[in-house]
Every structure is written in C-alpha cells, then in structure tokens.
C-alpha positions as CSV (number, residue, x, y, z in Angstrom):
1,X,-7.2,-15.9,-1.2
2,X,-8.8,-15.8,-4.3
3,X,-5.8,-16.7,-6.4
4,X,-4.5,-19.8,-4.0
5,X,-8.4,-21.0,-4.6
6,X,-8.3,-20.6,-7.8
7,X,-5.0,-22.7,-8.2
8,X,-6.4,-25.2,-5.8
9,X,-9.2,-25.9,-7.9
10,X,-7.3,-26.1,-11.5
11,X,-5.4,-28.5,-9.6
12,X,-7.3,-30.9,-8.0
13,X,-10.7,-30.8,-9.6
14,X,-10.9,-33.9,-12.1
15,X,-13.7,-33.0,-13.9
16,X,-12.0,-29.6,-15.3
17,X,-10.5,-30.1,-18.8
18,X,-7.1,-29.5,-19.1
19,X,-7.1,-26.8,-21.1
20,X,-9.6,-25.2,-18.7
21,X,-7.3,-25.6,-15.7
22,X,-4.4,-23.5,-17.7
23,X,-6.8,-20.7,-18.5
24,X,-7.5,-21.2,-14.2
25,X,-3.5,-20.9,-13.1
26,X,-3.0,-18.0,-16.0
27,X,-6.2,-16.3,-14.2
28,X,-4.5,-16.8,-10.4
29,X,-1.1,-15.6,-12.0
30,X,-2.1,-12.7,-12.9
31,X,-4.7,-12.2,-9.6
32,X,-1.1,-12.9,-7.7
33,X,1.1,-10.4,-9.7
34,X,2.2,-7.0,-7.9
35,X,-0.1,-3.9,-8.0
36,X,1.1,-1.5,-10.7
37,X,1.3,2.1,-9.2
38,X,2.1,5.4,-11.6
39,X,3.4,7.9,-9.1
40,X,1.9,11.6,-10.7
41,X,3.0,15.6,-9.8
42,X,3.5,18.9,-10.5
43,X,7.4,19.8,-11.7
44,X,9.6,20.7,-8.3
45,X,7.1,18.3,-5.8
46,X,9.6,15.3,-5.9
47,X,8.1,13.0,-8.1
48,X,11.0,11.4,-9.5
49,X,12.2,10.8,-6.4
50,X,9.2,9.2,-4.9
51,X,8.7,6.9,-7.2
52,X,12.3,5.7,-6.8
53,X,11.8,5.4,-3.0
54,X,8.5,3.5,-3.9
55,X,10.4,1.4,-6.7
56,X,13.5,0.5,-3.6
57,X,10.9,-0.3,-1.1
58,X,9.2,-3.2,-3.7
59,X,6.4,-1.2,-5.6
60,X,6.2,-1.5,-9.1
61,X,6.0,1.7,-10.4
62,X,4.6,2.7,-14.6
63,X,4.4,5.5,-16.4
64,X,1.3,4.1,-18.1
65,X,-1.8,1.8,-17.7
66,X,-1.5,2.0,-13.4
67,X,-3.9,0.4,-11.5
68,X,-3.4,3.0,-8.6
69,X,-2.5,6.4,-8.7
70,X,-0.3,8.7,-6.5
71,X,-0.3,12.1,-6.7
72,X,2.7,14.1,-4.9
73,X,2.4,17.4,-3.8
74,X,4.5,19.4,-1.9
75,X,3.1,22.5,0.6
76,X,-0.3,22.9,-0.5
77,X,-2.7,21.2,-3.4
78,X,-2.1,23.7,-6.4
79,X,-5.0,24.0,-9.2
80,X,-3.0,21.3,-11.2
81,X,-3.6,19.1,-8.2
82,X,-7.4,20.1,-7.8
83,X,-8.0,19.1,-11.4
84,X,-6.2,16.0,-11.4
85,X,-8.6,15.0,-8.2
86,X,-11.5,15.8,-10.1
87,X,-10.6,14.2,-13.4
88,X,-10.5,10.7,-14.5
89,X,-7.0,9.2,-12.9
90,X,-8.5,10.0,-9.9
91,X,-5.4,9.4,-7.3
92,X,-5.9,6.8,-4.6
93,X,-3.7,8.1,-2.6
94,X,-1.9,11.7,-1.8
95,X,2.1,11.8,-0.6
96,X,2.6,15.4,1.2
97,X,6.2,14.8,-0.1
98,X,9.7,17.2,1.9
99,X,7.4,16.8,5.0
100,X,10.6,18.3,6.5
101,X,10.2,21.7,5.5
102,X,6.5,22.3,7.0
103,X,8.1,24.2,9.3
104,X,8.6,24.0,12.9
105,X,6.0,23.8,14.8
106,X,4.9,21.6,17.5
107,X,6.0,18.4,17.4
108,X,8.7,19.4,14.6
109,X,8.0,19.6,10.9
110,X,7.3,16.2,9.6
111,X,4.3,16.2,12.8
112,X,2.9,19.1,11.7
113,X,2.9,17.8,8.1
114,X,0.9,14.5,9.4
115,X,-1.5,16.7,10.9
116,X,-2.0,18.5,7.7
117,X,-2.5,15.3,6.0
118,X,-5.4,14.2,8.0
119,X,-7.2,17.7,7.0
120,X,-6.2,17.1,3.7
121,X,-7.9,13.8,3.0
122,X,-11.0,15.1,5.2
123,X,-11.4,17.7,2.6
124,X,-10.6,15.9,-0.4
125,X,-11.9,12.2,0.4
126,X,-7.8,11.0,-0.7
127,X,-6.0,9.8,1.7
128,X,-3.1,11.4,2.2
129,X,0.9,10.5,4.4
130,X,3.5,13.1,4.5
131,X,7.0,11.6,3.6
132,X,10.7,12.9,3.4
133,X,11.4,11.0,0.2
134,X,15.0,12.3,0.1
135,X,15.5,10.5,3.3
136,X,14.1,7.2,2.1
137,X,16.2,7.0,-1.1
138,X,19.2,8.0,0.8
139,X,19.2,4.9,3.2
140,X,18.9,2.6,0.0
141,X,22.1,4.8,-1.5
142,X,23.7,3.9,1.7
143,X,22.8,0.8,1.7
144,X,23.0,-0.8,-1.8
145,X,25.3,1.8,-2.6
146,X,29.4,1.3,-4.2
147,X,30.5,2.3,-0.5
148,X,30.7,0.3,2.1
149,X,27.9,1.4,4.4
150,X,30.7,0.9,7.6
151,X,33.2,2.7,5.2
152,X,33.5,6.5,4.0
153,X,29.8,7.7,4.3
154,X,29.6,6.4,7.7
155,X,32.6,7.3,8.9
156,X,32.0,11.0,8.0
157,X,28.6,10.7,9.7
158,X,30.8,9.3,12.9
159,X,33.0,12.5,13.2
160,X,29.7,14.6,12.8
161,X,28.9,13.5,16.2
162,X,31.9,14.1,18.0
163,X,32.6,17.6,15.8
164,X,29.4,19.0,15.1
165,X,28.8,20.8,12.2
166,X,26.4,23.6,11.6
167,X,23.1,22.3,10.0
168,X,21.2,25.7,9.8
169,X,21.6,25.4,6.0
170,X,23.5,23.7,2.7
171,X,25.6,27.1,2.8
172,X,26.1,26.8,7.1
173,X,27.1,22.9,6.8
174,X,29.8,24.1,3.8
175,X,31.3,26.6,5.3
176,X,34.1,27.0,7.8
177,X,37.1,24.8,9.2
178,X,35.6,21.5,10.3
179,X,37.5,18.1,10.7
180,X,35.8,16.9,7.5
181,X,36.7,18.5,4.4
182,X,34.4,20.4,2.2
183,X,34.6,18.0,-0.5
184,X,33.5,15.3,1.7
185,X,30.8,17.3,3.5
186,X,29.2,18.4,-0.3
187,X,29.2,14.6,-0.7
188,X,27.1,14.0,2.3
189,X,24.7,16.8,1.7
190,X,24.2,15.4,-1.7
191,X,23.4,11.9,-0.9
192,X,21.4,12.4,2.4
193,X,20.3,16.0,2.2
194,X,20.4,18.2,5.9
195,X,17.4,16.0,7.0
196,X,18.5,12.7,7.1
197,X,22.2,13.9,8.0
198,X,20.4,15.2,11.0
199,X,18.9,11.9,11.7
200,X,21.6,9.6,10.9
201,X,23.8,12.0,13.3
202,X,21.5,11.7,16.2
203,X,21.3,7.3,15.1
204,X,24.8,7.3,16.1
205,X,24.8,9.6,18.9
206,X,22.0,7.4,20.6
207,X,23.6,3.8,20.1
208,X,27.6,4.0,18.7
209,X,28.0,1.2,18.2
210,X,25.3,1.3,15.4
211,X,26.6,0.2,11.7
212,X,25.5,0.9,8.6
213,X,22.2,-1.1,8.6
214,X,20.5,0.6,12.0
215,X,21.7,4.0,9.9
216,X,19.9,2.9,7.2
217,X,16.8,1.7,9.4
218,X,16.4,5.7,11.0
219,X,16.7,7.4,7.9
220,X,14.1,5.2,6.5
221,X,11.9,5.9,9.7
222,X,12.9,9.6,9.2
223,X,12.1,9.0,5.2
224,X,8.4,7.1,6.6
225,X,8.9,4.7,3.5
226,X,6.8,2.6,5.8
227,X,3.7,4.6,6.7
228,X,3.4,5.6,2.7
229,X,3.7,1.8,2.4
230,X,0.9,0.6,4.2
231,X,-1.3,3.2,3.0
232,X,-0.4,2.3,-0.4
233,X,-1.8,-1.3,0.3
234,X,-4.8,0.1,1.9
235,X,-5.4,2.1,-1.0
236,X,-4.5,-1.2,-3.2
237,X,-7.7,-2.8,-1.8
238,X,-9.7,-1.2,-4.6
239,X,-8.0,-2.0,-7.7
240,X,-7.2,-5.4,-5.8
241,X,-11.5,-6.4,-5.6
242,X,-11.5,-4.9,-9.0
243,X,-9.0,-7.8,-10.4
244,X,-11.2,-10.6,-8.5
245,X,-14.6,-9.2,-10.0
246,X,-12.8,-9.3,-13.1
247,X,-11.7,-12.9,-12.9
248,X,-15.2,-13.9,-11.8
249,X,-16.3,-12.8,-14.8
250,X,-13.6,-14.1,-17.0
251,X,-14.6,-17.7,-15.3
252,X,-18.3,-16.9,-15.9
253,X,-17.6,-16.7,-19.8
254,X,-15.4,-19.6,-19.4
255,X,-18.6,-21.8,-17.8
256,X,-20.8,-20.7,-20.4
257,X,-18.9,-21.5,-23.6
258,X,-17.6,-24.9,-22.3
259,X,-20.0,-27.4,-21.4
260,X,-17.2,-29.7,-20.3
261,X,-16.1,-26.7,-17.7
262,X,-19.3,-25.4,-16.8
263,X,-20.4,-27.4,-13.6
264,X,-16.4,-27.4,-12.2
265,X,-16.2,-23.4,-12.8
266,X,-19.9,-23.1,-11.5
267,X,-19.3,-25.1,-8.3
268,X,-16.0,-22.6,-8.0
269,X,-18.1,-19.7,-7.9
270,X,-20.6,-20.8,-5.7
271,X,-18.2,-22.7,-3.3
272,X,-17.3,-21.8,-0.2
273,X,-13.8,-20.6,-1.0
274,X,-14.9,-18.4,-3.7
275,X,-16.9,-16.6,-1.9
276,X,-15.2,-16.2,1.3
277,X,-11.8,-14.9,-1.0
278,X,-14.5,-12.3,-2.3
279,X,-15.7,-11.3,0.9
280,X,-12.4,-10.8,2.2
281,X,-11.4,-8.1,-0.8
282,X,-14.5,-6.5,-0.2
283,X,-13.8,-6.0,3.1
284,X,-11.0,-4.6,2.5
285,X,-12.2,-1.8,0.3
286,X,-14.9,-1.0,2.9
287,X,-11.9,-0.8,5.9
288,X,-10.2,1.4,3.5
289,X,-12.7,3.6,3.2
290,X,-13.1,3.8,7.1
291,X,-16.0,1.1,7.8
292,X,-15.4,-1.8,10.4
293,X,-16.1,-5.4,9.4
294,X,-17.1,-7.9,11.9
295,X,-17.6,-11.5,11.8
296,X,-18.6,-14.1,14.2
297,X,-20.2,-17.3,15.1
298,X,-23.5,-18.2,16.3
299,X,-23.6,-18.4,19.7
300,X,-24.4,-21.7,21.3
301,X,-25.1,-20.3,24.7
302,X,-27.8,-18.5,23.4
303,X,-29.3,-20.9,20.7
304,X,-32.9,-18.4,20.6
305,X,-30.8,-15.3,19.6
306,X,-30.3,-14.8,15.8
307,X,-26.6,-16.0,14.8
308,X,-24.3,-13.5,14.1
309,X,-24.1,-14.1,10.8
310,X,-27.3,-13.8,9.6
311,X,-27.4,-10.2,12.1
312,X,-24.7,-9.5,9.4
313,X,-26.1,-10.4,6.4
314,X,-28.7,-7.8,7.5
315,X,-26.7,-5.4,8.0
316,X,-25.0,-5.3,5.0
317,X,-28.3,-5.9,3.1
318,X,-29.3,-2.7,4.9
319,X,-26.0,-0.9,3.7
320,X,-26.4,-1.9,0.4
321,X,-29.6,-0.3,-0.4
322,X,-28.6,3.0,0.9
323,X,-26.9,5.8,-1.6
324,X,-23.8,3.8,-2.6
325,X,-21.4,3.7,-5.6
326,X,-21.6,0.8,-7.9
327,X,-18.1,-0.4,-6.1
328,X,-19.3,-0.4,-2.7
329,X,-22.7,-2.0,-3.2
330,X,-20.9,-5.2,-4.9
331,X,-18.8,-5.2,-2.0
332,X,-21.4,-5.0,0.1
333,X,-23.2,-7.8,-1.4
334,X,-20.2,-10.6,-1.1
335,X,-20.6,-9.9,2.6
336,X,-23.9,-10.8,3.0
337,X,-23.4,-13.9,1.1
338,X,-20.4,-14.7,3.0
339,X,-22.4,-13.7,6.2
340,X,-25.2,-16.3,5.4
341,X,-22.8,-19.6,5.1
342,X,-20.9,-21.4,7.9
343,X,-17.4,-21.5,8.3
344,X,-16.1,-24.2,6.1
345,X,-13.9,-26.7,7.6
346,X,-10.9,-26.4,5.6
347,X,-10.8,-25.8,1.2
348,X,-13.9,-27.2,-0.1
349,X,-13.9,-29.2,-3.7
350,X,-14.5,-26.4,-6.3
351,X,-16.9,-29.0,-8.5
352,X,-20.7,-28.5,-8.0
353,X,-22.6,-29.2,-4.2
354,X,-25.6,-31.8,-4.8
C-alpha cells in the first residue's frame, strides 16, 4: 500500500521536482521488492534442503544481509539452537523440518510434529510449522524435472499401487522380487524419499486418473510448502513495517534538504494514503504477534455514542503506553492516527491539505 502511494504521488503530483519524483519510484521499488530470507541450522537438520524448497516455492533466499531469519531444527532445539534464539539474528520463524519421523502417534507423525510446534513457539516466543522438506522439493523434481512427470517416475509410482511394495524401510522397499526393478525403485527412493512415495502412492490410489500435476499437488501438501509459506509472510510483517518506517524517514530527509520538495513530501506523509499504508503494516506486525485489529465506522444510528474510531484511537493510545518494545509502540501509534481520520474516498493528492 505504501509503495503504490508512493508511486502515485511521484506521479501525479506537479509540484514535486523531477528529480524528487525518481528518488520517490526508486523508494517504492525497493518497498515492492521480495523479502530476503537466510534459512540457518545445525549440520544434519535439512537446511540445504529447506531453503531449496523455500527458493522453488518463490522465496528469495541469502546467505547474507536477510531481512528474516529461519532457523531449522530437526527433533528437539539443541544448545546451538538456544543460542542462536538468544543472540542477535534472532530467527523469525522456526521450521520443525523431517516432521515425518516424529513418530507415530496420534494423528500420524507430521500431527504430532504440529502439536509440538505450538509448544515450541509458546516456550520460545518463535513461531514455529513442522514441514517434510524432502517432500516439497520432490514435487518440484517431478515437476520441473528432465522426466516427463506422466512418463517414467509416474509410471513406477502407478505399478506401486497395483503391486505394493514394502515401505517399512529404504532396505524393506530394496529388497526382494517386485515388478519394478531395483534400479528403478533406488531411483524413486532417491528423489521422493519413503514419505512422499507413500503419499504419491495413496494420490493415485484415491483418484487414477490423476497425472503428474495432482501428484505433485499431494506431495506438496504432504511437504506443507504451504503452511511454512504463510507463516513466513506473517513473520515478514516485521521486517516489512521496518522498510516503510525506513522510507518515511528517507522522505523526511528528502523534505528537509529540498525546499522545492518539502510541502509535496510533507503533504505525502501527512495524507491520508500515507498513513492508512502505515497503519495497515502495523497491523500486521501486531496480528502476527497474536493481537486482533478492528476497524469500523461511526455509527449513524447511534449519533450520541463515541465513533468507532475514536473508541480505537483510545485503545491503542492505551496499548501504547503500557510495557512495549520500541517496534510495537510505533506500531501502535500509526493506528491511532489512522483511527482518528475518516475513510478517504478514494487516493487523496499527496501535496499539502490547506
């Protein structure tokens, strides 16, 4: 929101200089451009191969300068894990990666590995999703791979279900006669592991006629490439606020040491736009850190009851003066100056109200 605004305003406001509105699109350009995400872990947790599922499913993924951190374990948090939790590169978000080998319990493994997680971000204020990143990279092999996905590798998978194969262990699914050949069957456990076999056996055995592309869907399911997805953009919302704040202040400097920019710039930051795009990143850091965010209008049936809005500017104004962090206190702030202004009608000019 803050980046269309921003765009908007370099491109319609007359009064910016042009040289101003280029330092405004370079600002939204960079608001606009993809979170970076260094994906961090112990040797043996899966790292490497979380990051490529990441990387497959659109996340840019660094080795260096990350605006988010994950931080992959496998079984339990080790002392590596504790430290890197208190330490600087705090992670925003834990990945309880081979989910499938929890155990069985109720529910199966990866279940009981979800449980787990919700105890482990309740004791370590992370949040964390279990994942099966094996699974996830395999669909992409599948799918992207030389192989037609309705050739060989599905195929195979095909005679699994009418001649099935023992999938107690790596050794159990190698040995023994089968229809398949051991050649082919190593090739199989290598690119999809006994999990997502598993799951791409029972994809066929439920529908068929299923090709390569509803395969590919249930081992990313199995894989939950999606779950870790969406807590990855929740966990964005952070790092997200952190760019706006920091193009607010790149466009205070640029107010104060250009007289011919200062009222357009100005108006920007005090115009509706502005500060509704701020109140909606800041709202998002507080729902990812488990608050609820309301809005409303006043009420016209009840025109001697306080409007909504100004009932929420309160109660943000109470929230931030209790015992907050620096990061939650701004946020909290936006909201109440979003809470005291009407709706706006549609984009508002970005040059100064009179």
């Amino acid at each position: 929101m803050f980046a269309d605004a921003l765009a908007r305003c370099a491109a319609t406001e007359p009064a910016l200089p042009a040289d101003r509105s280029g330092d405004l699109i370079d600002l939204a350009d960079r608001l606009r451009a993809p979170l970076t995400v260094a994906v961090r872990g112990r040797p043996g947790v899966g790292r490497r191969t979380v990051a490529r599922a990441l990387t497959c499913a659109g996340v840019t993924t660094v080795d260096r300068g990350a605006e988010l951190v994950v931080r992959v374990l496998a079984e339990v948090p080790k002392p590596e894990d504790l430290a890197a939790l208190a330490g600087p590169d705090r992670p925003g978000l834990l990945i309880l990666n081979k989910a499938d080998l929890t155990g069985f319990r109720p529910g199966g493994p990866v279940a009981a590995a979800a449980r787990y997680c919700v105890r482990l971000a309740a004791s370590t204020g992370v949040p964390a999703e279990p994942m099966v990143a094996l699974a996830a990279v395999a669909a992409d092999g599948l799918a992207d791979g030389p192989e037609d996905p309705d050739g060989g590798a599905l195929a195979a998978l095909r005679v699994l279900v009418t001649a099935p194969a023992d999938l107690s262990s790596p050794d159990a699914f190698l040995a023994g006669a089968h229809p398949l050949s051991a050649r082919v069957r190593a090739g199989l456990l290598e690119r999809l592991d006994l999990f997502g076999i598993a799951h791409a056996v029972v994809a066929l055995r439920a529908d068929p006629a299923a090709g390569g592309a509803e395969v590919c869907a249930a081992l990313r399911r199995a894989g939950r490439i999606e779950p870790v997805i969406a807590a990855l953009a929740r966990a964005g919302a952070t790092p997200m606020y952190r760019r706006v704040a920091a193009a607010t202040a790149r466009l205070r400097e640029l107010a104060c040491g250009d007289p011919d920019a200062e009222d357009a710039v100005a108006g920007f930051l005090a115009g509706d736009d502005a500060v509704a795009a701020r109140a909606a990143a800041a709202a998002a850091v507080l729902a990812s850190a488990g608050l609820t965010v309301e809005s409303g209008a006043a009420d016209p049936e009840r025109p001697e009851r306080p409007e909504p809005g100004l009932r929420a500017a309160l109660r943000w104004r109470r929230y931030r003066d209790g015992p907050l962090d620096a990061l939650h206190r701004d946020c909290a702030g936006d909201l109440v100056r979003a809470a005291l202004r009407p709706a706006p009608a549609g984009p508002t000019r970005c040059g100064p109200t009179r």
